[in-house]
N, C-alpha and C positions, 0 to 999 in steps of 0.2 A: 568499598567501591560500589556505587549505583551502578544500576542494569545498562544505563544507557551510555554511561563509561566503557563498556566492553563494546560496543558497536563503535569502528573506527572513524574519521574523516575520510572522504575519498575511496573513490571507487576501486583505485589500487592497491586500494588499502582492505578492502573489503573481507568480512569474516563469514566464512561458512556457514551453515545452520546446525550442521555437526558441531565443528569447534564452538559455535555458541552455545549448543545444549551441555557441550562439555563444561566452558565455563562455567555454564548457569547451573551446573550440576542437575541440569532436568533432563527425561527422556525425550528427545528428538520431538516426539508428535506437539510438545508442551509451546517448544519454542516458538511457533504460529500464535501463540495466545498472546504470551511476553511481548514479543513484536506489535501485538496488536495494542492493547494494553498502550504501549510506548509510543506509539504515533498517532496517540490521543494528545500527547505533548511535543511530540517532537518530530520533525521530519526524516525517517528511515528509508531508505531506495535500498531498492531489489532487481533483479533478472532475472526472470527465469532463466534465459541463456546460458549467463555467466555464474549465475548463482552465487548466491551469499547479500550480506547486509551492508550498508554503509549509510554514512550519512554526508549532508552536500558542503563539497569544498570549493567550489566554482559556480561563477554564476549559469555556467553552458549545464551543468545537473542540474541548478533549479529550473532554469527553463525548459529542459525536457521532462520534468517532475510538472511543471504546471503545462506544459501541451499535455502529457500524456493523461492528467487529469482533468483537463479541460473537456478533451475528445473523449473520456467516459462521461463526464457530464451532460455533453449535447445528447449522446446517446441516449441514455439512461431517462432525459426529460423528454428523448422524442417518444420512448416507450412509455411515460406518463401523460403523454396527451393523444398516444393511441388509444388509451383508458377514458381518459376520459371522452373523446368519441366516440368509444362503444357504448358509454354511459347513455350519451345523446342519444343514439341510436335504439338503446333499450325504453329509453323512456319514451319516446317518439311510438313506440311498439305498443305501447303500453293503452 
């Protein structure tokens, strides 16, 4: 069985990080890495909230997988062209 066999369809369906380090016979902190590792290929959804792994069985998960990565997006690029205007700013200085 592949790793990404042990991570279910659906959100109701969804496995622990405990039960997955069991399965994966790794200790608990490892399981962040595998996870990582694996939505290099495949789409895995998390909550903090609710906690645990799943993968999307509905179109209403994938589009709150793509808002919720969208709106880290915008972020993330506004905090790259805060940079680069302090860039301007230093050179300007300069």
């Amino acid at each position: 069985m592949k790793e990404i066999d042990l991570i279910p369809y659906g959100q109701k369906n969804r496995i622990s990080k405990e039960e997955l380090a069991r399965k994966l016979n790794l200790p608990i902190k490892e399981v962040n890495t595998v996870v990582s590792e694996l939505r290099r290929q495949y789409i895995i959804l998390s909550d903090t909230k609710i906690g645990g792994y799943w993968r999307p069985d509905t179109e209403k998960e994938l589009l709150e997988f793509i808002r919720e990565h969208n709106s880290r997006h915008f972020a993330e690029s506004g905090l790259i062209q805060m940079a680069w205007n302090e860039i301007d700013k230093l050179k300007g200085g300069i």
